[in-house]
C-alpha positions as CSV (number, residue, x, y, z in Angstrom):
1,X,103.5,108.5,19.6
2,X,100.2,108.0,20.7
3,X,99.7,106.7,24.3
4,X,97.0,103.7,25.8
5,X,96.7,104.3,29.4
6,X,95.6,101.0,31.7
7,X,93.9,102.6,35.3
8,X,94.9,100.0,38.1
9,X,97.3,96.9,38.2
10,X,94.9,94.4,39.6
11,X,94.3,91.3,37.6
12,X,92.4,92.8,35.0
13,X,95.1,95.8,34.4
14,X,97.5,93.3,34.7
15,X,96.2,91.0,32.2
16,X,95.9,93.8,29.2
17,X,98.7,94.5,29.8
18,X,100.4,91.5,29.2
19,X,98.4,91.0,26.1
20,X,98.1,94.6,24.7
21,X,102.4,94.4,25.0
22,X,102.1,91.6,22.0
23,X,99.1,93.0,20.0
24,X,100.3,96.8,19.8
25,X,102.9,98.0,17.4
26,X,105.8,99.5,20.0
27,X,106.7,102.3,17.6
28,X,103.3,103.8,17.5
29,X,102.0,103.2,21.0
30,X,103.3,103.6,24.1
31,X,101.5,101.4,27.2
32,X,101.3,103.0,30.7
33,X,99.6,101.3,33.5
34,X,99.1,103.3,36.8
35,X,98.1,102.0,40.3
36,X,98.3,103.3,44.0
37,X,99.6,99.9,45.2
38,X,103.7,98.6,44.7
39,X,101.9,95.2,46.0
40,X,99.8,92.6,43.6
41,X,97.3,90.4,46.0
42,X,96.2,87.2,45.4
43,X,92.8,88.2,46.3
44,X,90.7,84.4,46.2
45,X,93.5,83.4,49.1
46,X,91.6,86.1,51.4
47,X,89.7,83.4,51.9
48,X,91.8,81.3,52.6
49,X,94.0,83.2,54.8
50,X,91.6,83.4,57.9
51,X,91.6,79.4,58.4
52,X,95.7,79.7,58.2
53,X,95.0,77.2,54.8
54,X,97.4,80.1,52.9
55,X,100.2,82.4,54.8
56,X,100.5,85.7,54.1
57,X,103.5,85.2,51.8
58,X,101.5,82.9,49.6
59,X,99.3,85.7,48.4
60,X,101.3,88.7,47.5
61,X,104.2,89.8,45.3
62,X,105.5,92.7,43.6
63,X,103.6,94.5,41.0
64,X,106.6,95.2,39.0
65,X,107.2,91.3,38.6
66,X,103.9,90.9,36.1
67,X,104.1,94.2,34.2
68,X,105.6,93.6,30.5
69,X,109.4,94.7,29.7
70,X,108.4,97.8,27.8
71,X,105.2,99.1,29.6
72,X,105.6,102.0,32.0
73,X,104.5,101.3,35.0
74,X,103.8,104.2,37.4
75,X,103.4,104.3,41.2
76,X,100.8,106.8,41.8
77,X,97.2,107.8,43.1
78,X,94.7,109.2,40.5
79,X,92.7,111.8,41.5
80,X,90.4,112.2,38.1
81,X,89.7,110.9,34.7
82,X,88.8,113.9,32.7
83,X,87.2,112.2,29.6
84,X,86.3,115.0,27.6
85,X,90.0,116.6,27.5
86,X,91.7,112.5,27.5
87,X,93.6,113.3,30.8
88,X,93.9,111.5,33.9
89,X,95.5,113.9,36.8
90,X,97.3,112.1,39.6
91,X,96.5,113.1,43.3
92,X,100.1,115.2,43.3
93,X,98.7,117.6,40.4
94,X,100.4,115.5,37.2
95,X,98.7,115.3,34.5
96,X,98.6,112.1,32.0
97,X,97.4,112.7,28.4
98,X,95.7,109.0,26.7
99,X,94.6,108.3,23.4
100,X,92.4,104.9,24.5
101,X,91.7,104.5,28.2
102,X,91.5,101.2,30.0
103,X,89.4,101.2,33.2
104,X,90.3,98.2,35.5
105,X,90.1,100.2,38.9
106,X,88.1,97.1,40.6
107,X,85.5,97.2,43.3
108,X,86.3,98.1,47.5
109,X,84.3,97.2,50.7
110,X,83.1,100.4,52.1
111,X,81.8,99.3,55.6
112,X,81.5,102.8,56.1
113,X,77.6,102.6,53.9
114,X,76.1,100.5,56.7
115,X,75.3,102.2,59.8
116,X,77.1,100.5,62.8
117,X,79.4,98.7,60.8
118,X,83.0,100.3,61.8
119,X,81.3,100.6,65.6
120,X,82.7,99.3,68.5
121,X,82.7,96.0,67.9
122,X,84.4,96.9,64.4
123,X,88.0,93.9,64.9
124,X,86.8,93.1,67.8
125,X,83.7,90.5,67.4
126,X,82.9,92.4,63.7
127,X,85.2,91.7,60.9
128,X,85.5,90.9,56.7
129,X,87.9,88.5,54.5
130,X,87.4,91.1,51.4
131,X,90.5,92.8,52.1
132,X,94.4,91.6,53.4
133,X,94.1,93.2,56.2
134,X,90.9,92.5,57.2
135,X,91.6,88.6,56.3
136,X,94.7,88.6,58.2
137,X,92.8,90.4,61.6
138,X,89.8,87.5,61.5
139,X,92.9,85.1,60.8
140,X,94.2,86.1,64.6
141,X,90.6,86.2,65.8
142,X,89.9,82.6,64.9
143,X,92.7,81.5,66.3
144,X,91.5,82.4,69.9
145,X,87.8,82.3,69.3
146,X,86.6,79.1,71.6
147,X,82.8,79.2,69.8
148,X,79.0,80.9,69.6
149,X,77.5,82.1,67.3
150,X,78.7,83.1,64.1
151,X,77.0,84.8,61.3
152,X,78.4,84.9,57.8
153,X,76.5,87.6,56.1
154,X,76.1,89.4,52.7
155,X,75.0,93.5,53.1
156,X,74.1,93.6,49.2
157,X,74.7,92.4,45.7
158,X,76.7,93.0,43.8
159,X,80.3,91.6,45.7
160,X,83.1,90.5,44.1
161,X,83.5,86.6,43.7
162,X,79.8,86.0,44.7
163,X,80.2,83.1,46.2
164,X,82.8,83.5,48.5
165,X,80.9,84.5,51.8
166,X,79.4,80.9,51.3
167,X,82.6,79.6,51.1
168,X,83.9,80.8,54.4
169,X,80.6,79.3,56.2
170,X,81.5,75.9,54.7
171,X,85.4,76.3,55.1
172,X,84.1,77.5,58.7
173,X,82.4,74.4,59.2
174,X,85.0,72.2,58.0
175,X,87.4,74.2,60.2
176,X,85.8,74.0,63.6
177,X,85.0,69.9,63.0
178,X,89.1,69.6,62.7
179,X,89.5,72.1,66.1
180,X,87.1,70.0,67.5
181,X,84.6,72.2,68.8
182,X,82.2,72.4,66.0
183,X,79.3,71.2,68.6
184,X,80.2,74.6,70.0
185,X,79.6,76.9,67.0
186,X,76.3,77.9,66.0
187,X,76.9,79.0,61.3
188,X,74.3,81.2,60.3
189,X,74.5,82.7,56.4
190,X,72.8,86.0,56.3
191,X,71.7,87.1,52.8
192,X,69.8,89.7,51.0
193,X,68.9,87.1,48.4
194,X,66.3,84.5,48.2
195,X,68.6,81.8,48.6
196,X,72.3,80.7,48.4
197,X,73.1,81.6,45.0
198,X,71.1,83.8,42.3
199,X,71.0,80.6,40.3
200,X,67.9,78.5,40.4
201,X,69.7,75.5,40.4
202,X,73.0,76.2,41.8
203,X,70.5,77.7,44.5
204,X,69.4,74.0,45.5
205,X,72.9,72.5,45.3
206,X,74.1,75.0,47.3
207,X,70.9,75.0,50.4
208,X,71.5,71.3,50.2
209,X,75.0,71.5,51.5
210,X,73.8,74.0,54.1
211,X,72.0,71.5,55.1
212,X,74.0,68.6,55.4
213,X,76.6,70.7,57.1
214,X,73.8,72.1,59.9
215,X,74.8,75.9,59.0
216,X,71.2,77.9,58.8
217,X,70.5,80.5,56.6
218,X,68.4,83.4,56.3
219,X,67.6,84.7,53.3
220,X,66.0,87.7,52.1
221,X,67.6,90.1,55.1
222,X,68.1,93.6,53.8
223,X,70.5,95.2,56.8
224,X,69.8,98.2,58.2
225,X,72.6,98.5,61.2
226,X,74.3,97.0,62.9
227,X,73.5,97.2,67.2
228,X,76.9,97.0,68.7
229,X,75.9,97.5,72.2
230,X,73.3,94.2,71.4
231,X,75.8,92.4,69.2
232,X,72.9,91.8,66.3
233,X,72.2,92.5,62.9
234,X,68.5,93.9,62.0
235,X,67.2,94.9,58.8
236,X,64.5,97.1,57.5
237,X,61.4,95.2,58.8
238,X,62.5,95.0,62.1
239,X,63.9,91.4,62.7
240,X,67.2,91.0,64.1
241,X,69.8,88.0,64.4
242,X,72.5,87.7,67.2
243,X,75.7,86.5,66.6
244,X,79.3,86.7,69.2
245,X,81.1,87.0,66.2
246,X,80.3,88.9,62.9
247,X,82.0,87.8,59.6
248,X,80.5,90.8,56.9
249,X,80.5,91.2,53.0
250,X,80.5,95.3,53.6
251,X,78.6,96.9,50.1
252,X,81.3,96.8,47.0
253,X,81.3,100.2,45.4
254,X,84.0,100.8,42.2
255,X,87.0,102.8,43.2
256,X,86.2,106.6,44.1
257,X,88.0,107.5,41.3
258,X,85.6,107.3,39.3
259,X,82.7,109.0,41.7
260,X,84.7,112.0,41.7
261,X,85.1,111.7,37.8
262,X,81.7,111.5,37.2
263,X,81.7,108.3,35.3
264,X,80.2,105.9,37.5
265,X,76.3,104.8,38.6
266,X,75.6,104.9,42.3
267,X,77.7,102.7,42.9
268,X,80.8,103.7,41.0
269,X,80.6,101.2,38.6
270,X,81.3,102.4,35.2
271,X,78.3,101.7,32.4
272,X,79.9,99.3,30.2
273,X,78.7,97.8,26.4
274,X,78.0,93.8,28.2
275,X,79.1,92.4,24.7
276,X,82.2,95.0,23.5
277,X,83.3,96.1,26.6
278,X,83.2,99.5,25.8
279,X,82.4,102.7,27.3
280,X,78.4,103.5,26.9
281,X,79.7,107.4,27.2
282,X,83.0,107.5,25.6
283,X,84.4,105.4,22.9
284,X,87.7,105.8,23.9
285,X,87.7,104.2,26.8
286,X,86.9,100.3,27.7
287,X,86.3,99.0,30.9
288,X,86.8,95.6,32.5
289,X,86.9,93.5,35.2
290,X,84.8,94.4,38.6
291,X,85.2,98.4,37.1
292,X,82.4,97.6,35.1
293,X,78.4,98.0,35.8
294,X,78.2,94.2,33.9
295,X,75.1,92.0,34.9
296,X,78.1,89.1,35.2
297,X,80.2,88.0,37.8
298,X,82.7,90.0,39.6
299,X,85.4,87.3,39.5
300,X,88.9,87.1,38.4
301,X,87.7,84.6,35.7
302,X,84.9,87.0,34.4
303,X,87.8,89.2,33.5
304,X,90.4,86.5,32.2
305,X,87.8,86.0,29.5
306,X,87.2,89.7,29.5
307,X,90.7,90.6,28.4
308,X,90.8,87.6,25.3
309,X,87.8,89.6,24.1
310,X,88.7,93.2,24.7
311,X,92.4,92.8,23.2
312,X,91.2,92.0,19.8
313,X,88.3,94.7,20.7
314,X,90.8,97.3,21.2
315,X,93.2,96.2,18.0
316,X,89.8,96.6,15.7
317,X,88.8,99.8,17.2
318,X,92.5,101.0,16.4
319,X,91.9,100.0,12.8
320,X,88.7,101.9,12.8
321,X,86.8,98.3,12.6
322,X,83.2,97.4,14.2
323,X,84.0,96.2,17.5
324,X,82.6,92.4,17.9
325,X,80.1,91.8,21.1
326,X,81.7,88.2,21.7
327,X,81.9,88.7,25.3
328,X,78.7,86.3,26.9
329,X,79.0,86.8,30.5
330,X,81.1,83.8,31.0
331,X,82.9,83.0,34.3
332,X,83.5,79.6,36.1
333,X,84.4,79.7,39.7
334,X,85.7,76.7,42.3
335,X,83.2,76.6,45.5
336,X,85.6,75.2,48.0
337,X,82.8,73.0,50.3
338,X,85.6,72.4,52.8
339,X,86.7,68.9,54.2
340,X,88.6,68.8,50.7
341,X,86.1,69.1,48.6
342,X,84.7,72.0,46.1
343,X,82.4,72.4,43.2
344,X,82.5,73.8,39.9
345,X,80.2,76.0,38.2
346,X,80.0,77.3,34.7
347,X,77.5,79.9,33.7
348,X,77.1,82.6,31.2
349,X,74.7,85.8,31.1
350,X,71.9,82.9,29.4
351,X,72.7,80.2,30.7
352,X,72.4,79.2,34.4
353,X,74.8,76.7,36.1
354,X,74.0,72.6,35.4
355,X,75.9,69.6,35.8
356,X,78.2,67.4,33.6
357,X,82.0,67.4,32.7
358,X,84.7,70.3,32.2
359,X,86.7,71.5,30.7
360,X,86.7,68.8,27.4
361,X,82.6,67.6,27.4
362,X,82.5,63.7,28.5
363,X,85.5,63.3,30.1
364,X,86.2,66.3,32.1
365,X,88.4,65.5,34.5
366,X,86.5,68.1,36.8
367,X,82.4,67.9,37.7
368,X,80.1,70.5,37.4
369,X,77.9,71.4,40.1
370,X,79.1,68.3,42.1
371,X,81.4,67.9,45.2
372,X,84.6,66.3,44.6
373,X,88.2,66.2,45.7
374,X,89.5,66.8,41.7
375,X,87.7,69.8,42.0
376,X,89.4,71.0,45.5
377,X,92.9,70.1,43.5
378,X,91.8,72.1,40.7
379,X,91.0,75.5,43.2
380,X,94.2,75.1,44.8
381,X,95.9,74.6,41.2
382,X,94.6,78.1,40.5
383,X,97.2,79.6,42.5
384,X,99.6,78.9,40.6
385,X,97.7,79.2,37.4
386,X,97.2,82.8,38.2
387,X,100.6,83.6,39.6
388,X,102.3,82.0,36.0
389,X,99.6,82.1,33.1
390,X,96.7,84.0,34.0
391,X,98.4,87.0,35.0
392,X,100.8,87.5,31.9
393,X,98.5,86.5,29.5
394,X,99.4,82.9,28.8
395,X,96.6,81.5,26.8
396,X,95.1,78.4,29.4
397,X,94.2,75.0,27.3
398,X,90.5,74.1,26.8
399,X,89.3,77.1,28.4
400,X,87.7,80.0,25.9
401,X,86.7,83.1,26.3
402,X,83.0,82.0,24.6
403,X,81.5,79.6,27.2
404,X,81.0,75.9,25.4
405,X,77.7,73.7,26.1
406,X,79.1,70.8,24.9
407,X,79.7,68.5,28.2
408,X,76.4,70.4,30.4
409,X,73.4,68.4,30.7
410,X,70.5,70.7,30.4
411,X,67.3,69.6,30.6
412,X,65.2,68.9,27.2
């Protein structure tokens, strides 16, 4: 029996999974899927979890509950892929033989690449969202803090769910206005980009509601340290910005797995086919998800449309058929604007974020690139989207893989 082997249980693993159980025939291949973790996160409620909008209990359950009747599922920690011999080996010593290798290992925060970062100040007045622990900490932080200055900042690109870190400076906002001390709080977004977004246009959307909501930013600020002792931020020309407390995007580097395997770019992100999602090395193995060195968004709906495309990738490269390059760099993400509001964007490796209706052009019922309260329904819908369809490969109606321009209103 020949054996496909799925690296990590995150959404992405998860997903193939769910899909690959349906698509393969069980009396020729046997699916395994292997991760560290006995616990699946919820991960766009880290956001969430810090303004108490989410409890803990709302964001995690069992891995076991998603994974398939009739894929393995083991509980371990992979030391290595070895590509040339197909065998992963496990951090006890075991040794797991593949035919066809699915990489969906995700992206960490490693605060430990900024100097300063895990100082002194590191859970005290310095924390991140990008992890349950870490969202759960600034949670109990919040909840005390009586107001100064806080900074919201990026280190680098690329992060998973880009823009998240803006979303906690506008949930921030709307947070302090209900607590009643947002005359006390001082919101400054720190970012190594020129502006908000890496959009043109969602840029402008975006710096307008900065705006409107009095939260500065700063863009352009490539960190250097972080000065503990002088509770500020300074980058590589010098300049510095203050803050009494410190909410950080630490660098996202892929899993280590895949530094020590020798697979992965500087950052341990694995070079990845943008259209077939395979392997630029090894055409065995495919790649998805925030695994991947994709120019496309490290969201979980960047790999939802991955896994449509990669199934029936994976079935034609099993039937020794060319592999189609269908997948365009889609992903749509909710911006929650706070006050019970979000927007919507939709965006593709070509085309750039505009307004109109989605998903069915002309009527929607949701806006693109416009506040509005269907759209904050529609990001706290997700929830359960993810925890029911998205997860075990329940096809979603009037979403595809391909992104559609009916409905967007570019300019002529």
């Amino acid at each position: 029996m020949k054996r496909l082997l799925i690296l990590g249980a995150g959404t992405s693993g998860t997903m193939m999974a769910n899909h690959l159980k349906h698509e393969l025939d069980q009396e020729e291949w046997e699916i395994v899927i292997i991760d560290e973790c006995d616990t699946h996160y919820y991960q766009p409620g880290y956001l969430f979890l810090p303004f108490d909008l989410y409890a803990p209990e709302d964001i995690q359950k069992p891995i076991r509950d998603f994974i398939p009747r009739g894929v393995n599922f083991m509980h371990e920690k992979l030391d290595k892929i070895l590509p040339a011999e197909q065998r992963v080996i496990s951090a006890n010593g075991d040794s797991f033989h593949y035919d066809l290798l699915i990489i969906a290992t995700g992206t960490k925060p490693a605060p430990d690449e900024t100097t300063g970062m895990l100082g002194k100040e590191w859970k005290k007045s310095v924390f991140d969202f990008y992890t349950y622990d870490g969202a759960l900490d600034l949670r109990n932080k919040l909840r005390e803090w009586e107001g100064g200055k806080l900074v919201v900042h990026i280190t680098e690109m690329p992060i998973k769910c880009p823009v998240a870190p803006l979303e906690f400076a506008f949930l921030a906002d709307s947070y302090f206005k209900h607590k009643g001390i947002r005359d006390k709080v001082d919101i400054t977004f720190v970012t190594p980009m020129s502006g908000a977004f890496t959009k043109p246009k969602a840029t402008a959307a975006l710096n307008h509601l900065l705006t409107e909501k009095h939260i500065n930013i700063i863009p352009d600020f490539a960190i250097e340290r972080i000065d503990n002792d002088n509770k500020t931020i300074v980058d590589y020309g010098g300049s510095s910005v203050p803050f009494d407390l410190l909410v950080t995007v630490p660098t996202n580097k892929g899993d280590a797995l895949i530094e020590r395997s020798g697979l992965g770019d500087e950052l341990n992100y694995v070079p990845t086919n943008k259209g077939t999602l395979q392997s630029k090395d090894y055409p065995n193995i495919f790649v998805l998800g925030d695994a991947s060195n994709l120019p496309a968004s490290k969201a979980g709906s960047v790999a939802h449309f991955e896994a449509e495309i990669l199934t029936e990738n994976i079935k034609r490269y099993i039937a020794g058929e060319p592999l189609k390059a269908d997948f365009d760099g889609h992903a749509n993400c909710f911006v929650e604007t706070g006050n019970g509001k979000a927007l919507l964007l939709d965006f593709n490796y070509s085309h750039e974020p505009v307004e109109g209706e989605f998903p069915i052009p002309g009527i929607g019922p949701l806006r693109l690139l416009k506040e509005s309260r269907m759209n904050h329904m529609g990001k706290m819908a997700f929830r359960w989207i993810y925890w029911n369809m998205l997860l075990k490969g329940t096809h979603i109606p009037f979403v595809s893989a391909a992104m559609s321009e009916s409905g967007k209103h570019y300019d002529k």
